[in-house]
N, C-alpha and C positions, 0 to 999 in steps of 0.2 A: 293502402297496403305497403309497408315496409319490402325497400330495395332487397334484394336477397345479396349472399353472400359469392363468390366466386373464387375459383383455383384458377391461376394462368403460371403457364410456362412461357418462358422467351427463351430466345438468341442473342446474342450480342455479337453482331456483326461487326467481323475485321479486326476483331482483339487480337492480340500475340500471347505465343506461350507465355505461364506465368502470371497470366490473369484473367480474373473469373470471365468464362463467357456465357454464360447462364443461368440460369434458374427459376425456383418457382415461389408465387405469393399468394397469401390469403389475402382476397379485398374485398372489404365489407362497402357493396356499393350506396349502402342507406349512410352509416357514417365518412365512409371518407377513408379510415382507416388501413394500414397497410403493413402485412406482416410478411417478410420473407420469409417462409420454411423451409428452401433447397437451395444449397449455392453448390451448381456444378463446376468444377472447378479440375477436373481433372484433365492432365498433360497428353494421355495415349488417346488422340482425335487428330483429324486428319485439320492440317490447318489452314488449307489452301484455297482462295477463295472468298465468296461473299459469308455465307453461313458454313458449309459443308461439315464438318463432325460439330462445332460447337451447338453449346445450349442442350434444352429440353424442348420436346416438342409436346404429340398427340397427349391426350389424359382418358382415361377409362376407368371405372370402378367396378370392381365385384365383390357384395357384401363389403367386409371392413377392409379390403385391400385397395390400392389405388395402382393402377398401372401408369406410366409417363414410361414415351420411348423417347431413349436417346438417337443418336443419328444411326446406331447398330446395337444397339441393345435394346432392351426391354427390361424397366426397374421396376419394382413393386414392393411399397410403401405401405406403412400400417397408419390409421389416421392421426400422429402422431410424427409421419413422416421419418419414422426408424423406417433403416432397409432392410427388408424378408433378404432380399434374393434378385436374383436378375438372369433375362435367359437372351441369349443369342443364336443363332441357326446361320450358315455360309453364304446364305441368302438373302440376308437382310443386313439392308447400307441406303443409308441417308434415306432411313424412316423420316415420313412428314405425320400426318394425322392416323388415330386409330378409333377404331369405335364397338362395342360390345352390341353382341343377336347373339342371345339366351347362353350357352356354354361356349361360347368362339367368341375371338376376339379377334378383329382383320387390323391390318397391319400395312399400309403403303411401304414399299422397298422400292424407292425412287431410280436408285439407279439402274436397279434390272428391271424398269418397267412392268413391276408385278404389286400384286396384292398377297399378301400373307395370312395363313389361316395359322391362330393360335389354340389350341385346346388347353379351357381352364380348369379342367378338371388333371387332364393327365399330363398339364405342364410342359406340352412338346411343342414345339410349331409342324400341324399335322398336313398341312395343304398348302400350295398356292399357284395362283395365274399368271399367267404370262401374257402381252399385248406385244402381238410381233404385226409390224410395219409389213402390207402387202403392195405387189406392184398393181394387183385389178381387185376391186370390188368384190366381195363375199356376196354370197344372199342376203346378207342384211342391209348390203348399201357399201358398207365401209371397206376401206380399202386396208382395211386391220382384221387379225382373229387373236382366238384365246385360246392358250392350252394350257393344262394343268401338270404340276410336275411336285417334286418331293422337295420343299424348302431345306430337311435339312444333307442333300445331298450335297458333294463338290462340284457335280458335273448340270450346274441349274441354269438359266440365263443368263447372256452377255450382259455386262455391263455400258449399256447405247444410252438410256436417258433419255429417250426421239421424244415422250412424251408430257415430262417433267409431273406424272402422277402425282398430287400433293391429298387428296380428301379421299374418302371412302367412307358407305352411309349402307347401311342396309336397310332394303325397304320389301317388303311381302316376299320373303324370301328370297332375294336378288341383292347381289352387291355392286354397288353404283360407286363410282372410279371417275376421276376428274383431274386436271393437271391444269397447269400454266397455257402447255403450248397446243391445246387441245380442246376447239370452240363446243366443246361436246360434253354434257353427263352421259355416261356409258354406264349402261346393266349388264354383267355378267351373269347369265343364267346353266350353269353347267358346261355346257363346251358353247352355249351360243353366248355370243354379242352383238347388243343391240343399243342403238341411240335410246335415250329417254329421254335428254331434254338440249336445248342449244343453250349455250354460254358464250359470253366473250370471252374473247383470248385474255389470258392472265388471270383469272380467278384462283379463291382458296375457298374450302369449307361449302362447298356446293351441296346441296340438302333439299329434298322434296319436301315442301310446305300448302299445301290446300290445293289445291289445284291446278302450282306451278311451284317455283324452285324459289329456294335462298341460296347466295353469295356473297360474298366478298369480290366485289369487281375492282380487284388490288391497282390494275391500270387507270383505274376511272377515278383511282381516290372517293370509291362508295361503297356501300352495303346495297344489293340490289334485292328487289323483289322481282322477280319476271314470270310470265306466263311458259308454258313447255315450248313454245317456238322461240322462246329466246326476247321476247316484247317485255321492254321492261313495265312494270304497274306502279311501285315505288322506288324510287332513291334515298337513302340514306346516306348525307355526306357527311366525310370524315373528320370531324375539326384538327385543325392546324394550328402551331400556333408561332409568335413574331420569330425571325430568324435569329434575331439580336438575342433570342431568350436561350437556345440552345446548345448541348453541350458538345463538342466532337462537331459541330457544325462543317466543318472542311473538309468531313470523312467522303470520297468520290459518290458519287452519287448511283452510280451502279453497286456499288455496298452497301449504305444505309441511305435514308431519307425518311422525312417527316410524311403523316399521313399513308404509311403503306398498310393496308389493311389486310389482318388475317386476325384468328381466332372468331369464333361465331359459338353461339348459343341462343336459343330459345326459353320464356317460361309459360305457361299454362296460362299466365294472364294477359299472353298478348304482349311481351315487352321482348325487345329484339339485344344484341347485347353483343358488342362487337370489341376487337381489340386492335392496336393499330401503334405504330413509331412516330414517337418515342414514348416506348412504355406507358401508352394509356386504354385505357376500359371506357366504353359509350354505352350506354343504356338509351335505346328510344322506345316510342311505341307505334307498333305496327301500322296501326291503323289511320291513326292521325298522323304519320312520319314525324314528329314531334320526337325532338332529343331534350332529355331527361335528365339526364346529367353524364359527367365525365368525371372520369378518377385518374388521376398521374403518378406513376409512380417515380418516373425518374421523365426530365428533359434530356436526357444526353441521348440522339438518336440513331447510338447505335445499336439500340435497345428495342427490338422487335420482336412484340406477343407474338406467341406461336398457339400452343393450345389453351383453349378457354372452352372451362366446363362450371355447373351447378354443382357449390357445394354442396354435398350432401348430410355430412354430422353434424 
C-alpha cells in the first residue's frame, strides 16, 4: 500500500523580523516529493523567545476547509490554500495543537493555561477551561481544578503558563489536555478533572491509542508507545543526522536542535508518522517499530514541525 500524503506546519525558531518564520507543506511520503503551500511571513508576532508568535502550528479540517492556528489566530483555508478568513477571541495566545469532535473545534491557549472551545457552525469561540494551580489536592488526587469561563471576554485568565498545555484530543466525550511541564494526560469532563494517563515530562501530541497512549517524548528524542501508567511498550527513535550537514548549526541549543520531536498522526493501517527538527517527516510501523522511511524538507535546524495531519483531498 502506497505511503499516503501529509500537511505539516512548522516554526522556525529564532528568526528575526523580516523573515519568513513559518509555514506549511504538502509531502507526499510515497514519493519524496515536497510542496510548500503557506509562507507565513508576517511582521505583527511577538518575537521574543525560542518560538513564541512565529510559524503555524495545530491543523484541523471541516469538509473543504482547513483550519491551522497561528500563535493567536485561527486561519481557515480552502484546499487550494486561499484564505476564507481568520478568527481571534482575547483569550487565545500562543495556541500549540488543535483538534475537531463533531461541530467544535478545541484550541490549546497556552499561555492562559486553557483549552478553547470553537463553534463551527456559528463561527465564535463559544467555551473554554481553565487549569488553575491548587495549594491541596481536589477529590480527584490533583493538586489542580478546572473552571469554565467566556473566551471571548477581557476579564478571562492570567496569563501564568505553570503548565506549558501543548496537545488536546478528545476522546468519549472528554477533552484530554497535556503539556511540557506536566507528567500527566488530563480529561476534562465538565467542571471535573481527572488523570487519564502518565507521561514524561516534555511531551507533545499525547493521544489515546488501544489500550494506552501515543507521544512524542520530545526529551527522549522518541515517539513513545506506553501503557496508562506511563510504562513504555515501544520506542520510536528520532533519526538525526551528521552535524557537519546542518544549517544554523550554532543557533543556542535551548532554541532549536536536531531530533526535537513534535507533530504525530496515525493511519488505519497501523503506520505511526511523526515530525521532528530539522524539518523532517518519519513514517514507521507500529507494530514492528520498524522506520519506514524519512522525508526532509529543509537541514537547517531551525526548522521545527509543529502540526502534522492526513491529507485528505
Amino acid at each position: 500500500m502506497p505511503l499516503p500524503t501529509v500537511l505539516m506546519t512548522d516554526v522556525i525558531r529564532s528568526t528575526r523580523q523580516g523573515q519568513s518564520h513559518g509555514g506549511a507543506y504538502l509531502i507526499d511520503l510515497e514519493s519524496g516529493a515536497v510542496r510548500q503551500v503557506i509562507d507565513h511571513a508576517t511582521a505583527n508576532i511577538n518575537w521574543e523567545g525560542r518560538g513564541m508568535g512565529r510559524g503555524l502550528r495545530g491543523i484541523a479540517y471541516d469538509d473543504n476547509e482547513i483550519y491551522i492556528a497561528a500563535s493567536d489566530e485561527l486561519f481557515v483555508y480552502d484546499p487550494d490554500f486561499n484564505l476564507l478568513r481568520s478568527h481571534t477571541c482575547p483569550n487565545l495566545h500562543h495556541a500549540h495543537e488543535i483538534c475537531r469532535d463533531g461541530r467544535r473545534l478545541y484550541v490549546t491557549s497556552t499561555t492562559h493555561d486553557s483549552v478553547l472551545e470553537f463553534d463551527l457552525d456559528q463561527r465564535i469561540f463559544s467555551a473554554g477551561w481553565y487549569i488553575r494551580a491548587e495549594q491541596r489536592p481536589g477529590p480527584s488526587g490533583l493538586p489542580m481544578s478546572v473552571s469554565r469561563f467566556d473566551p471571548r471576554s477581557a476579564k478571562g485568565p492570567p496569563g501564568e503558563d505553570r503548565f506549558h498545555f501543548n496537545s488536546v484530543w478528545r476522546h468519549k466525550g472528554k477533552t484530554l489536555l497535556s503539556g511540557t511541564v506536566l507528567p500527566l494526560l488530563l480529561a476534562i469532563d465538565g467542571s471535573r478533572l481527572t488523570p487519564f494517563a502518565k507521561l514524561p515530562v516534555g511531551t507533545h501530541n499525547a493521544r489515546p491509542f488501544k489500550d494506552g497512549v501515543l507521544c512524542n517524548a520530545t526529551e527522549q528524542d522518541c515517539a513513545l508507545r506506553a501503557d496508562l501508567a506511563g510504562r513504555p511498550k515501544a520506542r520510536f527513535p528520532i533519526p538525526t543526522y551528521d552535524p557537519d550537514t546542518l544549517i544554523a548549526s550554532d543557533t543556542p541549543g535551548d532554541h532549536a536542535r536536531q531530533g526535537f520531536a513534535r507533530g504525530l498522526c496515525t493511519t488505519d493501517d497501523g503506520l505511526l508518522i511523526v515530525g521532528s527538527s530539522p524539518g523532517t517527516v518519519s513514517v514507521f510501523h507500529i507494530e514492528s517499530r520498524k522506520l519506514i522511511k524519512s522525508v526532509n524538507v529543509t537541514m537547517d535546524v531551525r526548522n521545527a514541525p509543529h502540526g502534522l495531519e492526513l491529507w485528505p483531498y
